[in-house]
C-alpha positions in Angstrom: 2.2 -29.2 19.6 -1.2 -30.6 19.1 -4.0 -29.3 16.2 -5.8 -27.3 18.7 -3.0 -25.3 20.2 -1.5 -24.8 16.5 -4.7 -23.7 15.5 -5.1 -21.2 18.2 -1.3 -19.9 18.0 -0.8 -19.3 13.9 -3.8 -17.0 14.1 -2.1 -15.1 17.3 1.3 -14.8 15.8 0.0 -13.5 12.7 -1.7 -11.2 14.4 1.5 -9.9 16.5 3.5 -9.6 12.9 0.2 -7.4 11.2 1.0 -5.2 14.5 4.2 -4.7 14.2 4.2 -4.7 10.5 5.0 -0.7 9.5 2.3 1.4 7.6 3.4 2.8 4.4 3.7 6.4 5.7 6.5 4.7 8.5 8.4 3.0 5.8 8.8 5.9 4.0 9.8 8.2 6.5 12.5 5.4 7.3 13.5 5.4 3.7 13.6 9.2 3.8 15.5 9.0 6.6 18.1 6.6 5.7 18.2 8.9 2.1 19.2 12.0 3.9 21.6 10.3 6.1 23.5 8.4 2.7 23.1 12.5 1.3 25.0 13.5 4.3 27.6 10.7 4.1 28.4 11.4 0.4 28.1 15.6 0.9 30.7 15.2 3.6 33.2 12.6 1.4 32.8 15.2 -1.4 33.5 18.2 0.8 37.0 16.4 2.0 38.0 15.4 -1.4 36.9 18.4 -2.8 39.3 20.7 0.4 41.9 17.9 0.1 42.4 18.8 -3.6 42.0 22.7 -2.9 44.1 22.8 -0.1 47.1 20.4 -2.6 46.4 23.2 -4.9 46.6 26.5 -2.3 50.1 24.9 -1.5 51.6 24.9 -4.3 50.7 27.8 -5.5 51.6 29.9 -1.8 55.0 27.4 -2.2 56.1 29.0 -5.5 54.5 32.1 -4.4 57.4 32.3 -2.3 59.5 30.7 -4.5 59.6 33.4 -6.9 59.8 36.1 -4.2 63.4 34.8 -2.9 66.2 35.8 -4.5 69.7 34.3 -4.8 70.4 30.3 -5.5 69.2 28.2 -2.9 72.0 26.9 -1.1 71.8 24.4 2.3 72.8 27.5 3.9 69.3 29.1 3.2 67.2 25.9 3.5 66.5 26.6 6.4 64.9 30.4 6.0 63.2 29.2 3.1 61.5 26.3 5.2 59.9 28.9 7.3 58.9 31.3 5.0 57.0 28.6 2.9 55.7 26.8 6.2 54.1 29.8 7.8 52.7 31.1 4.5 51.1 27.5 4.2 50.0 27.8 7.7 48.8 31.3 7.6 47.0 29.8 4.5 45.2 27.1 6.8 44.1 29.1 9.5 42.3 31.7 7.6 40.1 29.3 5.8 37.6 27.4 9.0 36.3 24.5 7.0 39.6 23.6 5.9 40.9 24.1 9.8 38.0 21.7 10.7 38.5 19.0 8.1 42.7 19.2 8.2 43.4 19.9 12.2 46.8 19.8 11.8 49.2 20.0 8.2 53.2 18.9 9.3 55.5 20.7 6.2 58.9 19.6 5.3 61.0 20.5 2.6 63.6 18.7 0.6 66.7 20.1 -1.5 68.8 17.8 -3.7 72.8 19.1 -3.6 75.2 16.6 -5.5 73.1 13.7 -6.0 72.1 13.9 -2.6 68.6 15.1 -0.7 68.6 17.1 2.8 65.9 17.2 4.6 64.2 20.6 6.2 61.9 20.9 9.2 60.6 22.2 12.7 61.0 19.7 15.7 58.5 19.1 18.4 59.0 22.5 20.0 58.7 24.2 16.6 62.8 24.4 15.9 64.0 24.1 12.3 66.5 21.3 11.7 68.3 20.2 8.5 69.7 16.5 8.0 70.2 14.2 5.4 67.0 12.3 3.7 68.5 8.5 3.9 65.8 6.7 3.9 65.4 4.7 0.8 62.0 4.5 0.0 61.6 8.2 0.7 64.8 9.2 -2.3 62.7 7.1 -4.1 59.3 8.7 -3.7 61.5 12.6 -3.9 62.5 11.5 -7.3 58.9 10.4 -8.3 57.8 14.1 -7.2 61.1 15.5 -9.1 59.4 14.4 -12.2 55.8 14.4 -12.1 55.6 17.8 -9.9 52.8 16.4 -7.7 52.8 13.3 -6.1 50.3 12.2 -3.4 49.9 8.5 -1.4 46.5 8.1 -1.7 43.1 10.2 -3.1 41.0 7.6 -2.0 38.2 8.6 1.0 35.6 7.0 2.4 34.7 8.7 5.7 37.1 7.2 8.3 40.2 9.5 9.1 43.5 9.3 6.8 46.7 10.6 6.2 47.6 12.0 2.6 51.6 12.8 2.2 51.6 15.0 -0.7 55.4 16.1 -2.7 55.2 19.4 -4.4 57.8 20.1 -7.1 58.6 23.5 -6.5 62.4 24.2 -7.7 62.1 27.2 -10.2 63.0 27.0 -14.0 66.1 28.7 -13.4 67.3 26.7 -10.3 69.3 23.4 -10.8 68.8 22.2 -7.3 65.7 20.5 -7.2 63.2 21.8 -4.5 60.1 19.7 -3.3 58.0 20.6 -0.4 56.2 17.6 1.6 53.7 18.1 3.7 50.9 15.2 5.2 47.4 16.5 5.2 45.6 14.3 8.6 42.0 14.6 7.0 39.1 14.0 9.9 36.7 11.7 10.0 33.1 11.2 10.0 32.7 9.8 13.5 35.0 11.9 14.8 33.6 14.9 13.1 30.2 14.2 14.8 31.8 13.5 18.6 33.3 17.0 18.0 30.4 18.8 17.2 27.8 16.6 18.9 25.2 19.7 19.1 25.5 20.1 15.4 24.8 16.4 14.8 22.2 15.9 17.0 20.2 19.0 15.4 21.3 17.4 11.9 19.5 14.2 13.1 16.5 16.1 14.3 16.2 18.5 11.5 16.3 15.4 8.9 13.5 13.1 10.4 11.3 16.3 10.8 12.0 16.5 6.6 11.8 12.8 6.2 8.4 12.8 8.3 6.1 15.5 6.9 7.7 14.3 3.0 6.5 10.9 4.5 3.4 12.4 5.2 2.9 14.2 1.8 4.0 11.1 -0.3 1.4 8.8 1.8 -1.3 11.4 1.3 -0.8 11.5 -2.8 0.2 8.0 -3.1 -0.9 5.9 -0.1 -4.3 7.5 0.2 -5.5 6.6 -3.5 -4.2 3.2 -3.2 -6.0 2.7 0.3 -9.0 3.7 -1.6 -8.6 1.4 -4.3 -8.0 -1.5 -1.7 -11.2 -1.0 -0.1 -13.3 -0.5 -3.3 -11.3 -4.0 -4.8 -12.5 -5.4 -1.6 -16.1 -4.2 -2.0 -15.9 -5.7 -5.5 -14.2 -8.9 -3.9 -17.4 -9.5 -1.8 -19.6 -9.2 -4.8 -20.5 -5.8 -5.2 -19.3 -5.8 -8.7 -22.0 -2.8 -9.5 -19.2 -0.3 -7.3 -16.3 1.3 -9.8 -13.5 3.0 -8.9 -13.5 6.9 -9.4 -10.2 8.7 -10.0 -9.3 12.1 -11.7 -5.7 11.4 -11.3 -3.6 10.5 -14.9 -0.9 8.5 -13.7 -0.3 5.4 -12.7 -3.1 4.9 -10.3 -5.8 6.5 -12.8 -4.6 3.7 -14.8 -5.1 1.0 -12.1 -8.3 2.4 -11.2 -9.3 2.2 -15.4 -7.8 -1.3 -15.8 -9.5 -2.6 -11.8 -12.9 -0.8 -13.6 -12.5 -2.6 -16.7 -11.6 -6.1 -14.5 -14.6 -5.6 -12.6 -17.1 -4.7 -15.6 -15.5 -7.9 -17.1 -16.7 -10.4 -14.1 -19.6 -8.8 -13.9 -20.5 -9.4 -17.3 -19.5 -13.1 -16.7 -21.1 -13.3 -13.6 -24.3 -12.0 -15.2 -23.8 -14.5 -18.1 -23.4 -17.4 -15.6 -26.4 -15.9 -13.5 -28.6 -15.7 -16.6 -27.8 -19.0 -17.4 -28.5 -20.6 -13.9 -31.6 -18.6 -13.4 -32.7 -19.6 -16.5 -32.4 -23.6 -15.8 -34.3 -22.3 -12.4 -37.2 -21.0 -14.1 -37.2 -23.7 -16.5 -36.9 -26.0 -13.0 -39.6 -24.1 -12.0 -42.0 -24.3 -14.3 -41.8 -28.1 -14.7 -42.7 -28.4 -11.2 -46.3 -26.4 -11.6 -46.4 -28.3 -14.8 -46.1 -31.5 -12.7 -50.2 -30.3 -11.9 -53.0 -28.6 -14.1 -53.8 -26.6 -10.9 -50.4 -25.0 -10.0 -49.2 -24.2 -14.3 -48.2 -20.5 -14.7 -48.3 -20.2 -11.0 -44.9 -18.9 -10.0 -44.5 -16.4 -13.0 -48.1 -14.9 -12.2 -47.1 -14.5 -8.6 -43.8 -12.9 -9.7 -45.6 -10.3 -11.9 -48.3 -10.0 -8.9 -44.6 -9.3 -6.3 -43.3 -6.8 -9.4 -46.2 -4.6 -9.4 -46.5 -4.4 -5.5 -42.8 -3.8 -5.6 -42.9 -0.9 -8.4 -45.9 0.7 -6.3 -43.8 0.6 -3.1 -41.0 2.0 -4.9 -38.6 -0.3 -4.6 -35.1 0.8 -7.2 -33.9 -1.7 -9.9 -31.6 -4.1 -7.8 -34.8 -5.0 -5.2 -37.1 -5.2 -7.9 -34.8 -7.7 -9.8 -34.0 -9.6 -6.5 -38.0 -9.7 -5.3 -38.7 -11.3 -9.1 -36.2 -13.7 -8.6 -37.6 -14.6 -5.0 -41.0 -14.4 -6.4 -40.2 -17.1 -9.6 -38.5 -19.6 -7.2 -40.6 -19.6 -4.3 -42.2 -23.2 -4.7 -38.7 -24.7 -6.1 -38.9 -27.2 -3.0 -42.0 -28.7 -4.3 -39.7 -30.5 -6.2 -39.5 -33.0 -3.2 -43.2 -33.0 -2.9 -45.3 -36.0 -4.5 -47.8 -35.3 -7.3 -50.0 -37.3 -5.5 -50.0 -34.8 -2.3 -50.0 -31.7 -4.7 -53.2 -32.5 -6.5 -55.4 -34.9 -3.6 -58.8 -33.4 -4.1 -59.6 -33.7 -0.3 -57.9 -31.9 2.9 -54.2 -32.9 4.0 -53.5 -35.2 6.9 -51.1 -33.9 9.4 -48.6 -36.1 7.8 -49.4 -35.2 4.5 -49.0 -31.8 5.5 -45.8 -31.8 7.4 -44.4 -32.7 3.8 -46.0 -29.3 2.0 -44.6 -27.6 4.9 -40.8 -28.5 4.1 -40.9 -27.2 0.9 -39.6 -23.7 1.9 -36.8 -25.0 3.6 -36.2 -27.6 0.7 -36.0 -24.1 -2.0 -34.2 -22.5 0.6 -31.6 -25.1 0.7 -31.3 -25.9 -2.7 -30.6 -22.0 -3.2 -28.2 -21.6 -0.8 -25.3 -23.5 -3.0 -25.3 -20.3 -5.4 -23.3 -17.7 -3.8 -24.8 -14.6 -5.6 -28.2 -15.7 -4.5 -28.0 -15.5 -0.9 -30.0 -12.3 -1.0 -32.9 -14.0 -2.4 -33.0 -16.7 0.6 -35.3 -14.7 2.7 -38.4 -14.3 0.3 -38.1 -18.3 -0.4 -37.7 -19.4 3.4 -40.2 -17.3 4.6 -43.0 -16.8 1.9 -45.1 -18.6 4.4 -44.9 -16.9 7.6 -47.8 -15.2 8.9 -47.8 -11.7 10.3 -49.7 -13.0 13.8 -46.6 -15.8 14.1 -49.0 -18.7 13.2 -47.1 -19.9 9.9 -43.9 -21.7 9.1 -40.8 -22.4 8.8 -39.7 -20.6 11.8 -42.8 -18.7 13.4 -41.9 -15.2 12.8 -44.1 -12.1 13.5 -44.8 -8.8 12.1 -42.2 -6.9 10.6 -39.6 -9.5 11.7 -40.5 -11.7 8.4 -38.4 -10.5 5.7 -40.1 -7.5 2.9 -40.2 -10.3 0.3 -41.5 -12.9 2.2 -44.6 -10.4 3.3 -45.3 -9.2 -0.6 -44.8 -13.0 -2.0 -47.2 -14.3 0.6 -49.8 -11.7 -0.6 -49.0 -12.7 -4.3 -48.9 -16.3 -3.6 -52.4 -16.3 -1.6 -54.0 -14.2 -4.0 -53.4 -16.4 -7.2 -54.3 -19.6 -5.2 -57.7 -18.1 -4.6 -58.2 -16.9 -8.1 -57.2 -20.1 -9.7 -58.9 -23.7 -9.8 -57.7 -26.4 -7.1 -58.7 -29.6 -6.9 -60.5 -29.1 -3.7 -62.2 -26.2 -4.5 -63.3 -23.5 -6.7 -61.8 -20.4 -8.0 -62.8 -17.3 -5.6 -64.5 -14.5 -7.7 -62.3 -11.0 -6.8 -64.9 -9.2 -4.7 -64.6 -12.4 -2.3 -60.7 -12.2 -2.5 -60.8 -8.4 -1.4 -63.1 -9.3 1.7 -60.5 -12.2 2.3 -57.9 -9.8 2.4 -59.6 -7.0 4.3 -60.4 -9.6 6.9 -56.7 -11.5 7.5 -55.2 -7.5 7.8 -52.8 -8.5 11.3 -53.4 -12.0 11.0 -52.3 -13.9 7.9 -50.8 -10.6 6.0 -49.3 -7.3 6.8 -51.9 -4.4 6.8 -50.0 -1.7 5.4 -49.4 -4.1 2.5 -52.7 -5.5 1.9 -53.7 -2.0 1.2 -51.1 -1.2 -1.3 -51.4 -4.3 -2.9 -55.6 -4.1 -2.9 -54.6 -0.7 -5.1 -52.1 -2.5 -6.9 -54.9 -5.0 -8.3 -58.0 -1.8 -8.8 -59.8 -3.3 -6.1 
């Protein structure tokens, strides 16, 4: 890949990411979202623990209900009646509760009696037929005589949404009964797919009902949170571009009033830096300044009297605080670019050649560029480029006409003319003011702006 193509496809791709990069109202309703669904997850894990150990309690209590209701030792002989009363009073205990019907769809009872050392096992066949036989298997003695002494005994409690199988051993052999009784029954617990494929309507609805709840608390969280920050953005970004003046305005006393106080305190700090730096750079300007009308008796004190000249036509035209303070500063440095102009030039007695004159001419450009390296000045850049247009076209650097040349440019040409008439040259005499005026009457919509010449003509009592 060459430079050029690079070039042209880092911008593009970045582009494509910005696009596709989610606003903060979208990532929070996805993080809503994803919150509710977790809520539902854990509510349903909670719900089946919570039945599995109601339903482990409801057993054993209906199994000694019934229990206590026979009469008589419980002989093998009987095993088999007491299997089905406890078994449909366990069932009948199921099926009138609906969310433990949904959760445990099916509950397979057994029950156990231990005659001479020996267990004998109790339950209904596939076609719902009560058999007895002996328990042999090892492991299961083993787990019988676990339930024998600790009453309850259950394989697992664990659950984490996928389906199961809990076998749970009930010791239910009452005090006065030496044959040790234990009912077993496995609860099948349902899980959370298969929960939501049963009841597909319900999900979907779920689903639905939860992003409209994750997307308006989106919507009221990026309103009280996003919106105020937004704000802040652009106002840093205002600040960023060098309006350090702007300030952040919050009534809010939480965390973003505090970012707004601590961005208002940052900015007030770079201002007052920036100011510092400014006052220090302007003053090396005027002092810049000044040396160069001091290079000639002629031109000393000219820039500051042409800057009070510019104040006072500013102040009459109304101008507020910030264009007053950037018209002075335009006003004091006008003529820095005669720094590249020789004495020799500056004070000949006689008229310029064309040569000569073609040097003069360049100092606008030469103040304008030597300006231009100071960032926080580029406001001031019109007034010194342009301070000798003339409002019929005829002047320089660029030609510009009427009320294209810049507002500065227009009042320090007035100032500028006016104190080169009132002062000494080399090639001629100060003008007295009543010769000025007429000067200035006559050059209205040639050399000056008319509407200006009049409010500077009352800015000087004339």
């Amino acid at each position: 890949m060459n430079k050029n193509t690079e070039n042209i496809f880092r911008p593009s791709l970045k582009n494509y990411l910005t696009f596709w990069k989610p606003s903060l109202s979208r990532r929070l309703t996805l993080s809503f979202t994803l919150f509710g669904i977790f809520v539902g997850y854990a509510v349903f894990i909670f719900l089946t623990i919570i039945s599995t150990n109601t339903l482990i309690k409801l057993a054993s209590e209906t199994a000694r209900q019934y229990m206590s209701l026979s009469s008589g030792g419980i002989t093998s002989a009987r095993q088999a009646e007491l299997f089905s009363i406890i078994n449909q009073g366990i069932s009948d205990m199921v099926n009138t509760s609906a969310p433990l019907k949904k959760i445990f769809p099916s509950l397979k009872t057994e029950l156990y009696c231990q005659e001479n050392g020996k267990w004998l096992r109790t339950y209904a066949d596939e076609r719902g037929r009560i058999k007895s036989e002996p328990a042999g298997d090892k492991s299961l003695t083993q787990s019988l005589e676990s339930a024998k002494e600790k009453m309850l005994l259950t394989s697992s409690r664990f659950f984490y949404g996928a389906g199961d199988i809990i076998n749970v051993k009930i010791n239910i052999t009452p005090p006065t009964e030496n044959r040790p009784q234990i009912i077993s029954f496995d609860i099948h617990r349902t899980g959370l797919m298969k929960m939501i494929k049963e009841n597909i309507s319900k999900a979907v609805l779920f689903f639905i009902v939860l992003f409209l709840i994750s997307h308006t608390l989106a919507h009221f969280f990026s309103f009280f949170l996003a919106r105020p920050i937004e704000k802040l953005a652009r106002e840093a970004d205002q600040i960023a571009s060098g309006q350090y003046e702007r300030r952040f305005t919050t009534d809010r006393k939480d965390e973003i009033g505090m970012l707004a106080e601590s961005l208002n305190t940052m900015a007030s700090r770079i201002i007052d830096g920036t100011r510092e730096r400014e006052n220090i750079l302007l003053g090396i300007l005027i002092a810049l300044t000044r040396a160069i009308d001091a290079k000639s008796p002629w031109t000393r004190g000219h820039s500051e009297r042409v800057t009070k000249l510019a104040g006072d036509m500013g102040r009459d035209l109304l101008l507020n605080e910030d264009q007053l303070r950037r018209l002075n500063i335009s006003a004091i440095l006008h003529d820095i670019g005669k720094i590249a102009v020789p004495e020799q030039i500056l004070d000949k007695p006689g008229r310029l050649t064309d040569e000569e004159f073609a040097v003069v001419k360049k100092h606008s450009q030469t103040g304008a560029d030597i300006i231009a390296s100071i960032p926080s000045y580029e406001t001031i850049l019109p007034g010194i480029l342009h301070h000798h247009e003339r409002w019929d076209g005829t002047g320089y650097p660029t030609g510009l006409q009427g009320k294209n040349i810049p507002l500065f440019a227009r009042i320090i040409c007035i100032a500028d003319v006016y104190d080169a008439l009132s002062e000494d040259r080399p090639y001629r005499r100060a003008w007295d003011k009543d010769q000025i005026v007429r000067f200035f009457e006559d050059q209205k919509g040639k050399m000056f702006d008319p509407e200006l010449v009049d409010v500077f003509l009352k800015t000087i009592g004339a």
